[in-house]
C-alpha positions in Angstrom: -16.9 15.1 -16.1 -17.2 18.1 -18.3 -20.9 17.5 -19.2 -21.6 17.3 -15.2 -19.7 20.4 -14.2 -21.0 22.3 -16.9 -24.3 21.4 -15.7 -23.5 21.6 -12.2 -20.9 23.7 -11.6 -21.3 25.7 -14.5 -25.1 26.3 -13.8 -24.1 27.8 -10.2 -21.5 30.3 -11.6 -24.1 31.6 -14.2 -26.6 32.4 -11.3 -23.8 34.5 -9.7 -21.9 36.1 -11.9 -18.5 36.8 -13.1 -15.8 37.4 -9.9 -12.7 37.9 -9.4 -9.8 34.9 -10.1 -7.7 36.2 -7.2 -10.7 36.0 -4.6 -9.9 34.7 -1.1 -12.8 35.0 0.2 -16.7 33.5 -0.3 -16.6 30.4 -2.7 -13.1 29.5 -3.3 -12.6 25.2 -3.5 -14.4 22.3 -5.4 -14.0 19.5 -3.0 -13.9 15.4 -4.1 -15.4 13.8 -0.9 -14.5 10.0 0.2 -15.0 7.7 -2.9 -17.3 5.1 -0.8 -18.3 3.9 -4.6 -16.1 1.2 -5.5 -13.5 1.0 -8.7 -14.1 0.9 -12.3 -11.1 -0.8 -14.3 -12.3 -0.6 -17.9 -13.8 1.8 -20.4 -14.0 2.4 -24.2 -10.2 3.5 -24.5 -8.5 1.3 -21.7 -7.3 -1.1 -24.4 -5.1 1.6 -26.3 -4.1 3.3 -22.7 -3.2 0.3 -21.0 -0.8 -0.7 -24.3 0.6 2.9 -24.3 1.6 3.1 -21.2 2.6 -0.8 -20.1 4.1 -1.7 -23.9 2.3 -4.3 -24.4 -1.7 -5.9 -25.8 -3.7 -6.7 -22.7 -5.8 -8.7 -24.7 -4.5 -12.7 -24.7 -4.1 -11.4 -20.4 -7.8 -10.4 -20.3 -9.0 -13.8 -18.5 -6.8 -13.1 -15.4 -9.5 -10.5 -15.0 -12.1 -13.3 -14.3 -9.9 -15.4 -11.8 -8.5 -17.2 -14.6 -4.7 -18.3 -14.6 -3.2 -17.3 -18.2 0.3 -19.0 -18.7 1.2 -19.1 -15.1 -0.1 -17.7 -11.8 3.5 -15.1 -11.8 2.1 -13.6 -15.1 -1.2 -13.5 -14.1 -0.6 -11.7 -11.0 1.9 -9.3 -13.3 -0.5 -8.4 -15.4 -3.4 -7.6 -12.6 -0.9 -5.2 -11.1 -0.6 -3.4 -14.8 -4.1 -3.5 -15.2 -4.4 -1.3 -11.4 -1.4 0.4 -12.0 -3.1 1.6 -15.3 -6.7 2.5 -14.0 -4.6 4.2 -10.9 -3.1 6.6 -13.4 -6.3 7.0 -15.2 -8.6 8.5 -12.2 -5.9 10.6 -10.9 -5.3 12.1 -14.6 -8.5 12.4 -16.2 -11.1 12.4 -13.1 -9.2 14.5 -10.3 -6.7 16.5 -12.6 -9.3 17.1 -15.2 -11.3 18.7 -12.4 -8.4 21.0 -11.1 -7.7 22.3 -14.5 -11.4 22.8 -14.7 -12.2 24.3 -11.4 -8.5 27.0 -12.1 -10.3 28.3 -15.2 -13.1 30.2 -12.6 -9.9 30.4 -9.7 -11.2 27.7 -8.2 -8.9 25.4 -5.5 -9.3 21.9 -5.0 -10.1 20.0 -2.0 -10.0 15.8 -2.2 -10.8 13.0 1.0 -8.6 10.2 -1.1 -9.5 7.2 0.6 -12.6 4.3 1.3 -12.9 1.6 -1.8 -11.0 3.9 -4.3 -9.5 2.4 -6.9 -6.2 4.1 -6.4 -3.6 4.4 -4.0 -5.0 6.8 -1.3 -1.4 9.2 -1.3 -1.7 9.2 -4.9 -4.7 10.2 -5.6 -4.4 12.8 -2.9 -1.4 14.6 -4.2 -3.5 16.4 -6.7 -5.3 18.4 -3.9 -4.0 22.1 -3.0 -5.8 20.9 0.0 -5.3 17.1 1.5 -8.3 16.2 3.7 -9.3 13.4 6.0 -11.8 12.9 8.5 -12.1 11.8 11.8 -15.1 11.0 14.1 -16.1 12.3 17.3 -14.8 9.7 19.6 -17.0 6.9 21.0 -19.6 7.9 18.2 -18.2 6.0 15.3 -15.6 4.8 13.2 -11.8 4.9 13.4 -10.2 6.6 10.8 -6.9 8.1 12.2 -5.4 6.3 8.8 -6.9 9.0 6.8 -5.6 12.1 9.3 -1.8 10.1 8.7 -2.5 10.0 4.9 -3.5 13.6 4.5 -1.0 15.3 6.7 2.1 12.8 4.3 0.5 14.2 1.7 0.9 18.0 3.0 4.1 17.8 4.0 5.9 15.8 1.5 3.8 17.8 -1.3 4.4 21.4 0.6 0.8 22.0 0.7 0.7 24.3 3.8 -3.4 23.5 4.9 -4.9 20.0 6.5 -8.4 19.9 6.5 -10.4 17.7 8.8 -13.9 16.6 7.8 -14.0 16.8 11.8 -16.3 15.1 14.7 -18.4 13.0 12.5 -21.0 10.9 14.4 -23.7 8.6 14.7 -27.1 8.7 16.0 -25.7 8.2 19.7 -24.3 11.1 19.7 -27.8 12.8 20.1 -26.5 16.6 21.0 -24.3 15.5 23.5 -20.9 16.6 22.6 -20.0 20.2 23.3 -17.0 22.3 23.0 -15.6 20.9 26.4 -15.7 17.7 25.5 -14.6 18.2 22.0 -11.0 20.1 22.9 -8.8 17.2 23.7 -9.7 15.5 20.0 -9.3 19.1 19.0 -5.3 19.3 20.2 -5.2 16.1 19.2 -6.0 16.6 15.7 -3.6 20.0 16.0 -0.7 17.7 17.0 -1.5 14.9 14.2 -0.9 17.7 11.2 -4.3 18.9 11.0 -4.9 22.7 10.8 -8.4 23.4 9.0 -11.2 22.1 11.2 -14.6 21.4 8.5 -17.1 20.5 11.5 -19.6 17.7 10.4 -21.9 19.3 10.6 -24.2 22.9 10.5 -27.3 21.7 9.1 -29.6 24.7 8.1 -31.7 26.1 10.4 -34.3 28.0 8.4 -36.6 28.9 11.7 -36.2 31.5 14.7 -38.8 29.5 17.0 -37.4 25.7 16.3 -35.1 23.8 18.3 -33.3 21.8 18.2 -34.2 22.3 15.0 -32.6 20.8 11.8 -30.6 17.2 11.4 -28.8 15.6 8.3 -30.2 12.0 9.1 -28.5 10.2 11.9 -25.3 11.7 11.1 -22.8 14.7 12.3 -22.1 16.2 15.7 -25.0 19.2 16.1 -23.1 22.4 15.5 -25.8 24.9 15.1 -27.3 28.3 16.7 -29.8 25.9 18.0 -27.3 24.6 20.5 -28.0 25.5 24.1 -23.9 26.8 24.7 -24.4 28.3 21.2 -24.0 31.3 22.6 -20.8 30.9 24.4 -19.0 29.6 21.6 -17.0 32.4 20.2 -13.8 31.7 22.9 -13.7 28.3 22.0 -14.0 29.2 17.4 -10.8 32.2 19.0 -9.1 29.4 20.3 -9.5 26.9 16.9 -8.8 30.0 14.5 -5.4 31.3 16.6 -4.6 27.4 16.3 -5.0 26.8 12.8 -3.2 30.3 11.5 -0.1 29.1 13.8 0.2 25.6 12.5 -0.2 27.1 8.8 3.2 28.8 9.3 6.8 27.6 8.8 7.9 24.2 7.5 7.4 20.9 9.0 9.9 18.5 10.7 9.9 14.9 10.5 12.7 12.3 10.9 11.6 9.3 9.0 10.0 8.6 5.5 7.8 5.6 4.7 8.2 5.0 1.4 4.5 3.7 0.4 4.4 0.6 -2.0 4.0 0.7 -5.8 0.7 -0.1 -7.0 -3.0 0.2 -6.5 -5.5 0.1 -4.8 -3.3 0.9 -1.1 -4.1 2.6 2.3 -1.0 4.2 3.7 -0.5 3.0 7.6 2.6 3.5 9.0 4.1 0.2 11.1 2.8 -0.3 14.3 6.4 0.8 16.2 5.5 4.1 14.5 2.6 5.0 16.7 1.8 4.9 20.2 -1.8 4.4 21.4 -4.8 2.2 19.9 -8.1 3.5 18.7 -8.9 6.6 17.0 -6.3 9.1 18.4 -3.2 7.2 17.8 0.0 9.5 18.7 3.5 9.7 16.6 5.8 7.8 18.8 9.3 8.8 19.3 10.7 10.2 16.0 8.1 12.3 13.4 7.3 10.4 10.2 5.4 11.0 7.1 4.1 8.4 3.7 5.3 9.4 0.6 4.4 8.0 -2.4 6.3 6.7 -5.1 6.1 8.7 -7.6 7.0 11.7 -5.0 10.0 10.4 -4.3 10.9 9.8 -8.1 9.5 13.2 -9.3 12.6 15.0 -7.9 13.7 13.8 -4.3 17.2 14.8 -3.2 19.9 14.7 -0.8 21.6 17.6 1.1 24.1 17.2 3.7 22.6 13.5 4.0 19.4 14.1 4.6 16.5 13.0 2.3 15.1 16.7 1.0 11.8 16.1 -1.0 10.6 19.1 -3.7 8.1 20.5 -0.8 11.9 21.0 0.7 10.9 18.9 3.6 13.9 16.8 4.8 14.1 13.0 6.6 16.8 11.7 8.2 16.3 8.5 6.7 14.1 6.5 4.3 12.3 3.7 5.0 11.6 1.0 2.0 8.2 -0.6 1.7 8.1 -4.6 3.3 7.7 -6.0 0.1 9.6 -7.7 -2.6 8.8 -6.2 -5.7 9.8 -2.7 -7.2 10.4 -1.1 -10.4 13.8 -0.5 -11.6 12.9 3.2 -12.2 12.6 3.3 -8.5 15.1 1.0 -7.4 17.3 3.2 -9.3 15.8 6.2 -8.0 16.6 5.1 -4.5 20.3 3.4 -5.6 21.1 7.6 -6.8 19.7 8.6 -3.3 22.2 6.3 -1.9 25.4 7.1 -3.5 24.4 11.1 -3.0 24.4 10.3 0.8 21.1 9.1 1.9 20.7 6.2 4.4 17.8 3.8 3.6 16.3 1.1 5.5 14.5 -1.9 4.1 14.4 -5.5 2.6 16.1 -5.8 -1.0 13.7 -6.3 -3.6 13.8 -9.3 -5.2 11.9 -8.3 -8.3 9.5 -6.2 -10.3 5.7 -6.2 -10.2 5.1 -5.8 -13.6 4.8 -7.3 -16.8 6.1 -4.5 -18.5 9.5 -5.5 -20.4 9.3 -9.3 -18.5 11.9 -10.6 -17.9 14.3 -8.1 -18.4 12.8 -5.9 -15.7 13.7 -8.4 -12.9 17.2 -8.6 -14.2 17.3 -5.3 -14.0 16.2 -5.0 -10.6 18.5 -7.8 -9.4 21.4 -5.8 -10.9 20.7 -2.8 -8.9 19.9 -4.6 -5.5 23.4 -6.0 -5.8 24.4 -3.1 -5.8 23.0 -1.5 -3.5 22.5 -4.3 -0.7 25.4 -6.4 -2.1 25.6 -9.7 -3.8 24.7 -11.7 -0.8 22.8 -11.1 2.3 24.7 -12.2 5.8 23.5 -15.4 7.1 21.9 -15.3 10.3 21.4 -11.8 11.2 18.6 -9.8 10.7 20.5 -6.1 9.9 23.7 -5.7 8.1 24.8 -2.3 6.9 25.8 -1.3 3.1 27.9 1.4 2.4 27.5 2.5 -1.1 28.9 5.9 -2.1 28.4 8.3 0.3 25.1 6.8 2.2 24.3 3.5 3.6 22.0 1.0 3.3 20.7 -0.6 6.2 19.3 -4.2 5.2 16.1 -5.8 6.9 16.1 -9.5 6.6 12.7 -10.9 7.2 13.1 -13.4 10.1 12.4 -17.1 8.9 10.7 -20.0 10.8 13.6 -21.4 12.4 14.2 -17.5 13.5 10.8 -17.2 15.2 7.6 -18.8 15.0 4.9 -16.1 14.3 1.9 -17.0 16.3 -1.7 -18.5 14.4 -4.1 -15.6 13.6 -7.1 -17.0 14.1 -9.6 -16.8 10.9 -13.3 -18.0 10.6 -14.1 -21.2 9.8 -15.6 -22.3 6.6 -18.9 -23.3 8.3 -19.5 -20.1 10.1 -22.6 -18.3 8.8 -24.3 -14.9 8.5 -27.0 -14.4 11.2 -29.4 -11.5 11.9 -32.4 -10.7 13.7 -35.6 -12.7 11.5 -37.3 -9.6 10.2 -37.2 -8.3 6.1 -34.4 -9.7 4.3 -31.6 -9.6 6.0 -29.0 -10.1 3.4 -30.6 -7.6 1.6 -32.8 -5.5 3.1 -32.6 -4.9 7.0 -34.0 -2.0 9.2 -31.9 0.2 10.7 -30.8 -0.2 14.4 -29.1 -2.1 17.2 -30.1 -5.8 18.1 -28.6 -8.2 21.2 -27.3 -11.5 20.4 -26.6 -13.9 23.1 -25.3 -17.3 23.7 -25.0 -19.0 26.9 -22.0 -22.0 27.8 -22.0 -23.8 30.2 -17.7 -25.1 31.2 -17.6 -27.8 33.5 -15.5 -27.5 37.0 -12.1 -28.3 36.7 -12.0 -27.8 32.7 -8.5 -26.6 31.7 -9.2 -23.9 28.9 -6.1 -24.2 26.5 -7.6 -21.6 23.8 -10.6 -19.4 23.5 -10.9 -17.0 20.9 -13.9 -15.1 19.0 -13.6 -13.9 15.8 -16.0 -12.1 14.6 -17.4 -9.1 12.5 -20.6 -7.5 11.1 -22.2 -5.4 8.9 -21.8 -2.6 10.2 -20.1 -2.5 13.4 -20.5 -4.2 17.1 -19.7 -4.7 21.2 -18.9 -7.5 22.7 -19.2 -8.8 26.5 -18.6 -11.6 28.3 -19.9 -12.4 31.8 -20.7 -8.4 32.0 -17.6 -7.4 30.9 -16.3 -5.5 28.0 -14.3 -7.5 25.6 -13.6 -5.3 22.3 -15.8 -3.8 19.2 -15.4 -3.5 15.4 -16.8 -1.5 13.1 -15.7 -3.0 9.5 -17.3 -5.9 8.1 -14.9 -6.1 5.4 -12.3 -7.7 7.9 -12.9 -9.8 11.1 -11.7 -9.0 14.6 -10.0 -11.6 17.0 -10.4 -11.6 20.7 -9.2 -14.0 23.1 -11.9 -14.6 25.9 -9.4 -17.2 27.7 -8.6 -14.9 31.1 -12.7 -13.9 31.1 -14.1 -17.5 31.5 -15.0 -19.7 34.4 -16.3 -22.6 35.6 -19.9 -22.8 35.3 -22.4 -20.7 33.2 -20.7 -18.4 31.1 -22.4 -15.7 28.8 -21.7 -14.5 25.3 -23.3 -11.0 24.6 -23.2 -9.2 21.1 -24.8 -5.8 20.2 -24.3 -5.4 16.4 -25.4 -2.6 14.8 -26.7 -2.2 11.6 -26.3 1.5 10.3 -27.4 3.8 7.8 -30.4 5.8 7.3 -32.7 3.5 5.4 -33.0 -0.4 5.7 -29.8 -2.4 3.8 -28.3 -5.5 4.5 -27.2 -6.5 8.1 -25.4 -9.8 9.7 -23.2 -10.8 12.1 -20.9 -13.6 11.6 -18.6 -15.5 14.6 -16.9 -18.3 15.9 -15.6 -19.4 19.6 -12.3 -21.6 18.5 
């Protein structure tokens, strides 16, 4: 990191001379975009590291690494967590940190997008930045990512970082200079009312001729946001409007009633629970009561409680806290959250049952144990679901996970192990595929009278797709890391029924592409 900023960086700051510190004006950030570039989990000093921070050799564990079990599938999965944990605490100190101390020697700021295939947890690795950002796309043109706009705006508030910034109205090739400043203002507000309060438009490519239009693209990517525009021209109510906006909702302190405590560990993706938000697709609103993520080590760093409210170092304050749905914790936190308690805090969750790591095994889930008794009593009621804990001065609401003979959760339906990659028969598709959009159809034919007990697709592909049946819209995805399950049983009939996919495979040069379903 120091060679490349020295060459990078430092060659840029040579070419422009010595300015002020104090500037607030002109070039003032270095900026970490979205990771998009996987996680390394090893390097020459790891070894020493991992033993000076866990306690213990990593060595007779190092197996687990390659899917092996080592003693027993519990330690195993104790030591991969250490192992994360550990490169977790790495990037954040010696990539991100090392590039804020770096960047303040020329009164630089920092600017980081913490999320896609990072090796940390997203709301960790974001509360290094002075400025938390996100991105969201222009709607219609792209991918969801509300998740990140949720992330970045916890991370603000819970951190007391007063600016949001939005990589903002990121598109695909479909977007083709049709978006304008009308139809961008209700993303706009809704961005506004999310958190977000710097607008980074993606994007103003540069337009180095006076006779050219439209002129200027960056690939297939980015809304067109240039003097090239035809309503160019017109635009300066509508930048009034976005700067007025922005300077308000950069003043006073922000208000929320409930904090989601984020799980310990690494890699993780903040996302509230779904009874949080109201509204599907990519401008999800905050239903009933404000919330924000926090992450762990926020809350341990100094978290307090006035009057009974939660009150965070930003100063922030939560009515209540909200536990992670998981069964392990550390018994630094579970004691953090057991002095929370007794100050006057009310906390909602399940009791943790033990602690992730290996660290200090099997003390630590003594430990724990201890200090859930404590806090949610030495025995959970039988057949409820809530049950309320005094403890000093706050309360403890339990969650009790509901069992089978509770309720039956219904079958998610997954692939089957027969179901195979397919793509349009030209390069190498599993490899090498052109960029574009091909249809995909299949044609069934269901006998009159047929009673249909169960019909669903589940499908994904590399990179995104639509689907239709009989002519009618049934749903889309656009990650082929997870598949997406649609139940086609109200759209067929008797008779000829047809299947239509249009999978997309994105990107600006050829890369691999497939699609990959079943009807069950």
């Amino acid at each position: 990191l120091d060679a490349h900023f020295e060459a990078f960086i430092g060659t840029l700051l040579r070419e422009i001379g010595p300015r002020p510190s104090n500037r607030t004006a002109g070039w003032t950030m270095l900026h970490i975009a979205s990771w998009d570039m996987g996680a390394q989990n090893w390097s020459a000093r790891f070894r020493d590291e991992f033993q000076r921070r866990r306690g213990y050799d990593p060595l007779p564990y190092l197996p687990a690494m390659t899917g092996r079990i080592v003693e027993s599938l519990e330690i195993s999965e104790r030591f991969l967590w250490d192992i994360r944990q550990t490169a977790q605490e790495l990037v954040v100190e010696n990539h991100a940190q090392h590039l804020k101390t770096l960047g303040r020697r020329h009164g630089f700021g920092l600017s980081i997008e913490p999320y896609d295939m990072n090796p940390c947890s997203d709301l960790s690795l974001g509360g290094v930045a002075d400025v938390p950002m996100c991105e969201f796309w222009a709607q219609g043109y792209g991918f969801n990512t509300a998740f990140s706009c949720i992330e970045a705006v916890s991370i603000a508030h819970t951190l007391g970082r007063p600016v949001v910034a939005a990589e903002s109205f990121t598109s695909d090739d479909k977007e083709a200079w049709r978006l304008h400043p009308g139809a961008m203002k209700p993303q706009a507000d809704w961005a506004f009312c999310m958190g977000i309060n710097r607008l980074v438009f993606h994007r103003y490519a540069h337009q180095p001729w006076l006779d050219r239009s439209p002129g200027m693209t960056m690939g297939p990517y980015g809304v067109h946001y240039e003097r090239t525009q035809t309503w160019w021209p017109m635009v300066g109510a509508w930048h009034t409007y976005l700067a007025r906006c922005q300077a308000m909702l950069r003043r006073g302190r922000p208000v929320a009633d409930i904090c989601y405590l984020a799980p310990q560990g690494a890699p993780h993706v903040f996302r509230p629970p779904a009874s949080a938000l109201a509204g599907a697709g990519p401008v999800p609103d905050r239903k009933g009561y404000n919330f924000d993520g926090c992450a762990p080590e926020t809350l341990l760093a100094g978290a307090t409680v006035k009057r009974g409210q939660l009150v965070l170092p930003s100063g922030v304050t939560y009515r209540v806290l909200v536990l992670p749905d998981m069964e392990t914790m550390t018994p630094a936190l579970v004691r953090k959250v057991r002095d929370l308690v007794r100050a006057g805090a009310t906390v909602i969750g399940p009791r943790p049952l033990k602690s992730p790591s290996l660290s200090d095994y099997p003390r630590c889930d003594q430990e724990v144990q201890r200090l859930a008794s404590e806090l949610w009593g030495p025995d959970s009621p039988d057949g409820k679901h809530t049950a309320e804990h005094k403890v000093g001065r706050g309360r403890v609401v339990m969650v009790k996970q509901p069992t089978s003979s509770d309720v039956k959760p219904p079958e998610q339906p997954s692939l089957p192990a027969e179901a195979r990659w397919i793509w349009y028969p030209e390069g190498v598709p599993s490899a090498s595929a052109p960029v574009g959009t091909r249809l995909f159809r299949r044609v069934f034919d269901l006998d009159e009278g047929t009673a249909v007990e169960s019909a669903w697709l589940v499908m994904t592909a590399d990179n995104a797709f639509e689907v239709q049946v009989n002519d009618k819209p049934v749903g889309e995805g656009d990650n082929f890391k997870q598949t997406y399950a649609f139940d086609l049983k109200p759209l067929l009939r008797p008779g000829t029924n047809r299947l239509s996919v249009l999978a997309r495979n994105g990107g600006e040069t050829p890369n691999p592409a497939g699609l990959v379903g079943a009807l069950l």
